[in-house]
C-alpha positions as CSV (number, residue, x, y, z in Angstrom):
1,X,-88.4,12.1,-14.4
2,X,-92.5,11.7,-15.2
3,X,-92.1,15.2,-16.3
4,X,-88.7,14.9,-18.5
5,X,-90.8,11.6,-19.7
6,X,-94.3,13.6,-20.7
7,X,-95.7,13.6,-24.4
8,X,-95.1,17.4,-24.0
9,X,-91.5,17.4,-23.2
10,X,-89.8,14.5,-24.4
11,X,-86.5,15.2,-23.5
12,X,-86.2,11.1,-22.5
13,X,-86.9,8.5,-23.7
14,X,-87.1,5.5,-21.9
15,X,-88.0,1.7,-23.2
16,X,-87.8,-2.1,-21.7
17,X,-89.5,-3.1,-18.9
18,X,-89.5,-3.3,-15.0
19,X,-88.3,-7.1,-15.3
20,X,-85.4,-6.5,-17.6
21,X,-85.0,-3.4,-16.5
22,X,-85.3,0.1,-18.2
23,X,-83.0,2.7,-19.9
24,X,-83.2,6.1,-20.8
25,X,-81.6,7.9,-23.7
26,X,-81.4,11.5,-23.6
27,X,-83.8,13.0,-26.6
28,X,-82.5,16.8,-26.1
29,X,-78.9,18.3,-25.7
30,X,-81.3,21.4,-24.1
31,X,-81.3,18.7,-20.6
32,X,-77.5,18.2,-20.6
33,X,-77.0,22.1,-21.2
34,X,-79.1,23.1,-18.0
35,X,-78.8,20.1,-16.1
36,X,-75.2,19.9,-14.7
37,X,-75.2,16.2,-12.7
38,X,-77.3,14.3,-15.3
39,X,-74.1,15.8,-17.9
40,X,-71.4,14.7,-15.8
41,X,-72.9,11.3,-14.8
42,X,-73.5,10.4,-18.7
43,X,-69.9,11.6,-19.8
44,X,-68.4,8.9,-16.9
45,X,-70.7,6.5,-18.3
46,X,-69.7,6.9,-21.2
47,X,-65.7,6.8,-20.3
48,X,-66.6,3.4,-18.7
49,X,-68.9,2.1,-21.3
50,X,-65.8,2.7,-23.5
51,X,-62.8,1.5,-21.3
52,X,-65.2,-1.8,-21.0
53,X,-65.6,-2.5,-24.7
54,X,-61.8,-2.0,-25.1
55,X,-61.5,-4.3,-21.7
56,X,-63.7,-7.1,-23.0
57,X,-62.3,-7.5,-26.5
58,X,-58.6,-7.6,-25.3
59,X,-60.3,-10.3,-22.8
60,X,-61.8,-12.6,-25.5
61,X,-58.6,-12.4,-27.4
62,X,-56.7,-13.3,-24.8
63,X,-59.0,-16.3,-23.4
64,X,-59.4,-17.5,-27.0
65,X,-55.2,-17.2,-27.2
66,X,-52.9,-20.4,-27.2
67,X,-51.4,-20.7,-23.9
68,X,-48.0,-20.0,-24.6
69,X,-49.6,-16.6,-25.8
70,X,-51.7,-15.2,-23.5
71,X,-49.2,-13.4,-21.7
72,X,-48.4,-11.3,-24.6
73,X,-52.3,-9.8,-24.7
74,X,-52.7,-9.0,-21.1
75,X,-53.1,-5.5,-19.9
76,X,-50.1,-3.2,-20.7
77,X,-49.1,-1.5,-17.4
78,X,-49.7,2.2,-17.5
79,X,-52.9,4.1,-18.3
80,X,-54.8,0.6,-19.9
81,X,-54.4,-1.3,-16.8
82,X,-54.8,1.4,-14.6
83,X,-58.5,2.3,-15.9
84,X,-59.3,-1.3,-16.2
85,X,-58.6,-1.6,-12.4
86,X,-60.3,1.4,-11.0
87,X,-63.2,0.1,-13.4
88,X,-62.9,-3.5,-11.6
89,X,-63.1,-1.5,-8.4
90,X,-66.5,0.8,-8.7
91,X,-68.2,-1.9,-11.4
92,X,-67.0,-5.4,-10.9
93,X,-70.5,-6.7,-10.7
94,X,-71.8,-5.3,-13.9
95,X,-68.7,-6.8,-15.6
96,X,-69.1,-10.5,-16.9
97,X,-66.7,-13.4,-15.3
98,X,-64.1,-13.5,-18.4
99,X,-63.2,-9.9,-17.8
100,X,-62.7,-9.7,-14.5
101,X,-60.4,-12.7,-14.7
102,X,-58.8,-10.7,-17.4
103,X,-58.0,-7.5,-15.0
104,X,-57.1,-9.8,-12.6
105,X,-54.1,-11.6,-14.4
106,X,-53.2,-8.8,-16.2
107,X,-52.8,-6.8,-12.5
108,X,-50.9,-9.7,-10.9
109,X,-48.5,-10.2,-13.8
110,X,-47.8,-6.2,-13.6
111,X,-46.7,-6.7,-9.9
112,X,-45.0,-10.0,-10.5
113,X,-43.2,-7.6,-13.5
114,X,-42.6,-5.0,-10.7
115,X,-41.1,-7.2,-8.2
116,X,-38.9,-8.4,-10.8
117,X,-37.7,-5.2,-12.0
118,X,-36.9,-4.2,-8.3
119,X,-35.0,-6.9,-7.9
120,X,-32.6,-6.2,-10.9
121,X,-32.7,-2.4,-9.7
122,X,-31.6,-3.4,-6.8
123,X,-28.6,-6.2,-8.1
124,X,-27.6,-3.8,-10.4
125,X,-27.4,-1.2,-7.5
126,X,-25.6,-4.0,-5.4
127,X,-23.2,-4.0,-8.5
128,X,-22.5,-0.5,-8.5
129,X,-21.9,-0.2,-4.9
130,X,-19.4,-3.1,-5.1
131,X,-18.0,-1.8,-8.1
132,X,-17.6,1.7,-6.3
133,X,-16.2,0.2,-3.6
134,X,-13.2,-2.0,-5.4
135,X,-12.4,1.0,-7.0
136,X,-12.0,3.1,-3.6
137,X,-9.7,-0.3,-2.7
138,X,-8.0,0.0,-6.1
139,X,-7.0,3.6,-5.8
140,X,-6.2,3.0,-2.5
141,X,-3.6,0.5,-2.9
142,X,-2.4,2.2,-5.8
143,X,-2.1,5.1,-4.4
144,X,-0.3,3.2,-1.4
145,X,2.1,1.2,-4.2
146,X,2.9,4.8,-5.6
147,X,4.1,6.2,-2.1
148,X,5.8,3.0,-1.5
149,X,7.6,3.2,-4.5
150,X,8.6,6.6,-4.2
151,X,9.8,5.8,-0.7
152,X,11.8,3.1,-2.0
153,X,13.5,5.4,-5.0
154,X,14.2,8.0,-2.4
155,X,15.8,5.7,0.1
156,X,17.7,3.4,-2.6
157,X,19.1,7.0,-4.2
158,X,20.5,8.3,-0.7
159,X,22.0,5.0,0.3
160,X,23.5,4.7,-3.4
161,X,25.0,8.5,-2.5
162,X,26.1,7.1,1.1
163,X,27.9,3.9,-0.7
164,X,29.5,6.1,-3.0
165,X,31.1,8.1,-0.5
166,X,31.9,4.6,1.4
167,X,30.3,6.5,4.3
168,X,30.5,4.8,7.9
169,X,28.5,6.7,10.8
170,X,27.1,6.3,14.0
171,X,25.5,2.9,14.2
172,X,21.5,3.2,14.7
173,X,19.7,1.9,18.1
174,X,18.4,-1.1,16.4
175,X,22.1,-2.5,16.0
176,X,22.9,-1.8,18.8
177,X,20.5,-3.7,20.7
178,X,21.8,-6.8,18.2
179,X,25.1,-8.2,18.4
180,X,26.0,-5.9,14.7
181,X,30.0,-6.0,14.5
182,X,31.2,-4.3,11.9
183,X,32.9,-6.0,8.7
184,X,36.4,-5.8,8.5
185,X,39.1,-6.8,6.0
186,X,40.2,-9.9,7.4
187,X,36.4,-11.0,7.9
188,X,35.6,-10.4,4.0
189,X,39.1,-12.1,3.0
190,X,38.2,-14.7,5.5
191,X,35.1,-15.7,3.3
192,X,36.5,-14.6,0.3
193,X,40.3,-16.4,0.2
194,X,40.1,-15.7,-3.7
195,X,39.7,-12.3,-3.9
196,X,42.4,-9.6,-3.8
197,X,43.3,-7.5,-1.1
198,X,43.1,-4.5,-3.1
199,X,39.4,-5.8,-4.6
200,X,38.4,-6.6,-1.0
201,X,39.2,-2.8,0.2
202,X,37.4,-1.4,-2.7
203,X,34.0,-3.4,-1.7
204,X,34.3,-3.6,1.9
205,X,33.4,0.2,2.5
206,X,29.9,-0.7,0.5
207,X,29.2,-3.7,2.3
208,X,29.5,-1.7,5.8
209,X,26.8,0.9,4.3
210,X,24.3,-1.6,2.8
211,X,24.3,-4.0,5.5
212,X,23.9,-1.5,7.8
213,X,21.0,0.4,6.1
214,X,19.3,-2.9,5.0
215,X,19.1,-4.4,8.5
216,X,21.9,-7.2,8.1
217,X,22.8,-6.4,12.0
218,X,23.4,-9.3,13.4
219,X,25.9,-12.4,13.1
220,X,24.2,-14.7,11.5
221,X,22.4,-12.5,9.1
222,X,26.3,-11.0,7.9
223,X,26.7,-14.1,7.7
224,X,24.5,-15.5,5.3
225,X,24.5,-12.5,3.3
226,X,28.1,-12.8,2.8
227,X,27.8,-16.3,2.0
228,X,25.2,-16.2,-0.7
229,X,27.5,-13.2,-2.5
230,X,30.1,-15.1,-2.0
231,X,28.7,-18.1,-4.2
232,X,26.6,-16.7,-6.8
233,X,29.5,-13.7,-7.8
234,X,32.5,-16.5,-7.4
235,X,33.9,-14.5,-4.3
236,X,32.9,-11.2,-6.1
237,X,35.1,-11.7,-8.8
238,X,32.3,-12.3,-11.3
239,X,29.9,-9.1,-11.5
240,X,28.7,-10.6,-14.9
241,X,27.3,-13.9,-16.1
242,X,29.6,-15.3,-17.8
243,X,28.3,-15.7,-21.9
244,X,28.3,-18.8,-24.0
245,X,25.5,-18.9,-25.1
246,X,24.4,-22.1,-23.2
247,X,21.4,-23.5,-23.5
248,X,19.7,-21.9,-20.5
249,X,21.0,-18.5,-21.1
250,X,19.5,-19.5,-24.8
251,X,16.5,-19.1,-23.2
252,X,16.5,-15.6,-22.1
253,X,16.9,-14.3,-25.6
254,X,13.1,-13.0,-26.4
255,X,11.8,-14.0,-22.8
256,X,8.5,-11.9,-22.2
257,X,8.5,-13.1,-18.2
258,X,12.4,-10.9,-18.1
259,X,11.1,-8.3,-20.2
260,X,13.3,-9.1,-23.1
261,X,11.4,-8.0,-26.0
262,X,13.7,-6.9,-28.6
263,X,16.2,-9.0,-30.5
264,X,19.6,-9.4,-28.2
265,X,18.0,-8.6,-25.2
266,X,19.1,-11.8,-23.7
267,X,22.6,-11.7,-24.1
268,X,22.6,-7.1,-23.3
269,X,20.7,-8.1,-20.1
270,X,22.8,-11.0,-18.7
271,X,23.2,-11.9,-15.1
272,X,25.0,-8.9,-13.2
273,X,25.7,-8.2,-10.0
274,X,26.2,-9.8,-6.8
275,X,22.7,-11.7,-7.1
276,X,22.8,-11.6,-11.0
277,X,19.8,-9.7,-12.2
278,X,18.9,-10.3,-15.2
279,X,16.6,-9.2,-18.0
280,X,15.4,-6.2,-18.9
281,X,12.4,-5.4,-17.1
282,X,14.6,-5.6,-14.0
283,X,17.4,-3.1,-15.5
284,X,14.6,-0.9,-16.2
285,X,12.9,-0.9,-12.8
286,X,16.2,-1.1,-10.5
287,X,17.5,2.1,-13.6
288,X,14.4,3.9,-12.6
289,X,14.9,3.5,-9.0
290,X,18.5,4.1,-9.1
291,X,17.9,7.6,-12.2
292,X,19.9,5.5,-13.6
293,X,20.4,4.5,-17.3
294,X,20.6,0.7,-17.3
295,X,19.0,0.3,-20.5
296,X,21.7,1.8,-22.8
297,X,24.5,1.4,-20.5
298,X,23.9,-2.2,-19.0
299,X,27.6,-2.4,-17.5
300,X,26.9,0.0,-14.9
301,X,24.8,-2.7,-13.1
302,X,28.0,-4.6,-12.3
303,X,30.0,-1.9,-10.9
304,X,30.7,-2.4,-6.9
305,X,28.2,0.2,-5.4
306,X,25.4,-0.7,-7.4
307,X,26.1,-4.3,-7.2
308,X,26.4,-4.3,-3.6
309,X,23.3,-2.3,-3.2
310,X,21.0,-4.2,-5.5
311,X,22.3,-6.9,-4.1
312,X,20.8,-5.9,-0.1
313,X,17.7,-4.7,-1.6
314,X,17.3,-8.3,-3.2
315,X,17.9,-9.8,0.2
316,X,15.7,-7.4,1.6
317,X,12.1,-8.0,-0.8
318,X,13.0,-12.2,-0.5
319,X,12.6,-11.6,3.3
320,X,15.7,-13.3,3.9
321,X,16.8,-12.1,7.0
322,X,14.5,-14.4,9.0
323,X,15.9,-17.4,7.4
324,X,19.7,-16.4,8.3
325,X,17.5,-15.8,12.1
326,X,16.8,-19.3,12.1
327,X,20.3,-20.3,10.2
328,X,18.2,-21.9,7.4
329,X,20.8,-21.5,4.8
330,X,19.1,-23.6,2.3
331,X,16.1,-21.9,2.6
332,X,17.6,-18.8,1.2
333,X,19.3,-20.4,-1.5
334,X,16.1,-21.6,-2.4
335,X,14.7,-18.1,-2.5
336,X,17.3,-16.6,-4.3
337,X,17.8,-19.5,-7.2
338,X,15.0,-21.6,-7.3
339,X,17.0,-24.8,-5.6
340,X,19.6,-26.1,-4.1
341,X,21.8,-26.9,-6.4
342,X,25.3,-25.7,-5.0
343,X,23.8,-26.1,-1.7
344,X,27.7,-28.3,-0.3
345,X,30.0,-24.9,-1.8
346,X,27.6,-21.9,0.0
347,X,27.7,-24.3,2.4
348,X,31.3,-23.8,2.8
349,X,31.4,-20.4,2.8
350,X,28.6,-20.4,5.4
351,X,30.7,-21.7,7.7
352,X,33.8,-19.8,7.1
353,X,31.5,-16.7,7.5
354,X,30.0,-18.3,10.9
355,X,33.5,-18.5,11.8
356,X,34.7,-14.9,11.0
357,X,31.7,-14.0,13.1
358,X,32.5,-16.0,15.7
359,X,29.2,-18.4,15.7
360,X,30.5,-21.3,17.5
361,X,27.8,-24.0,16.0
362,X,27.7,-26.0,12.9
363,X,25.1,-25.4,10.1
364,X,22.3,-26.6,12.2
365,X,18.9,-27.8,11.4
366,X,16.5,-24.7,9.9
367,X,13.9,-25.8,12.5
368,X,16.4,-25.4,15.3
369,X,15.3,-23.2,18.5
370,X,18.6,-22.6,20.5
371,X,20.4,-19.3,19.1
372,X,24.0,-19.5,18.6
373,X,26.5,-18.8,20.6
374,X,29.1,-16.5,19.7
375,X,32.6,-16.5,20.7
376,X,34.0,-13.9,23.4
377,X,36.6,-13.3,20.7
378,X,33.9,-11.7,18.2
379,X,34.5,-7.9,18.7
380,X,31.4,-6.1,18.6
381,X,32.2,-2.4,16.6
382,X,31.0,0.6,14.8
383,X,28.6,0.7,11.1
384,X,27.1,3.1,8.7
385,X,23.6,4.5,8.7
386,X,20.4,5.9,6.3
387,X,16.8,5.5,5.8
388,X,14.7,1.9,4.5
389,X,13.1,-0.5,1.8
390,X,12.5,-3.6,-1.3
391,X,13.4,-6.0,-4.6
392,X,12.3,-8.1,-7.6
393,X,12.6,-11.3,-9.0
394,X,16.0,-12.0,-10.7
């Protein structure tokens, strides 16, 4: 150092003294050129001399800020907060008290920011995965309601070709381990005194097939079935509603919830059938189940095999059969109208039905736990068969 000092040389040059310290300046580039480590260790000062001054004026700024303001003017994360850390780390104690408090605040706010932005990473990733996972659900089910539906068209289509033919076969297992006894003539006219012989053989032959196929295999389901046909088609004498208009069929005309959305709709897609479907979002699905054309040929919803079979596949979707298990004839005419009005003339056809059946008991109590009894009389005998499934609201 004397010698890089000497009059002669002069390649330093150093002023101050010992008690404020001295510095050297460098007088020749001929010392950096051939002295490798004195080179390197002035360029890193110089880096840090720099990154300090930028450091230290951000630091008065922000000090001198309002409060509401500082956060704005800390240290942006990235490269200016990185160097100011790793300077904070080799030369925190040639750096004055406001600056280090600077670097400080600015660091903890960047992991604070950090944390923060984890957490939304990790909600929005929480999103996505619940997201992903109602859609798997989604398609699942949909996927389930299209084989369903399929199902249901394939099994309504052979038991429409079955009731056409007024088929009767083998009875299945499952009836035979009920009581099932097949309709008969005098059992429908029975129930029915007001319709016609000849009416009653035309619609007996469906009623074997559908009550068959839709699980209507014991007494006291027939019965109620037959019942609640018998009432709401007037002993199957009225497939259709009969028109007015009154006021409450005023009220289908241009009714979103039946699916009558074009002008006439109400009185085109009356109540038909044995359970009186109406509208024409039901004409259209039962159509498409059916490959039939309800839509622009509405009458053919009234005609005996489709009544009769639309008809079972109502009883079917309501669930019914458990309420004719537990003889809870109200129940069902609750589920099929909305109320109980007409409750006292089902009633009586209930009962003629219970005794055609031979069900000894009166209309009991729904809650009731004894099963009836039949009569010895009741002959038990042969019914149709098919495949099974479902319904919509009237």
């Amino acid at each position: 150092m004397d010698a890089f000092l000497a009059p002669g040389a002069r390649l330093l040059l150093a002023w101050g003294d010992e008690e404020d310290g001295q510095q050297l300046r460098v007088t020749h580039e001929a010392l950096l050129t051939h002295w490798k480590r004195a080179k390197e260790q002035l360029l890193h000062d110089r880096a840090d001399l720099q990154t300090r001054d930028r450091v230290k004026e951000a630091a008065s700024l922000w000090q001198n800020a309002q409060r509401a303001d500082r956060t704005s003017r800390l240290l942006p994360t990235g490269l200016p907060l990185a160097e100011a850390e790793d300077l904070l780390q080799r030369r925190r104690g040639e750096l004055d008290g406001t600056v280090v408090s600077y670097i400080e605040v600015s660091a903890t706010a960047a992991q604070a920011q950090a944390r923060h932005q984890r957490l939304q990473l990790l909600a929005v990733a929480v999103v996505f995965a619940m997201l992903a996972v109602a859609a798997s659900v989604t398609a699942f089910w949909a996927n389930q309601a299209r084989d369903d539906a399929l199902a249901k068209t394939e099994r309504l289509q052979g038991v429409l070709l079955l009731v056409g033919k007024g088929s009767l076969v083998r009875s299945r297992k499952e009836d035979q381990d009920h009581e099932f006894r097949e309709l008969r003539l005098e059992n429908l006219r029975h129930i029915m005194p007001s319709l016609l012989q000849q009416k009653a053989e035309i619609y007996l032959p469906y009623l074997q097939v559908v009550m068959h196929e839709f699980g209507i295999n014991t007494p006291l389901r027939q019965a109620a079935f037959l019942a609640i046909i018998a009432y709401e088609s007037g002993e199957l004498t009225h497939l259709e509603e009969v028109w007015g208009p009154n006021a409450f069929q005023l009220k289908y005309e241009m009714n979103k919830s039946l699916g009558n959305t074009q002008p006439g709709d109400g009185k085109r897609f009356k109540g038909r059938g044995v359970v009186m479907v109406t509208g024409r979002g039901n004409y259209a699905r039962f159509g498409k189940l059916l490959d039939m054309d309800f839509i622009s040929k509405p009458e053919l919803m009234s005609t005996p095999e489709v009544a009769i079979l639309i008809g079972a596949d109502f009883w079917e979707e309501r669930g019914l059969n458990k309420f004719a298990d537990a003889g809870d004839i109200s129940g069902i005419q609750r589920r099929v109208s909305g109320g109980v009005r007409g409750l006292d003339q089902l009633s009586k056809y209930y009962r003629r039905a219970k005794e055609t059946f031979g069900i000894n008991d009166a209309i009991r109590d729904p809650t009731g736990s004894s099963a009836p009894a039949l009569s010895e009389s009741a002959a038990p005998a042969v019914a149709p068969t098919l495949p099974g499934p479902t319904a919509l609201p009237r």
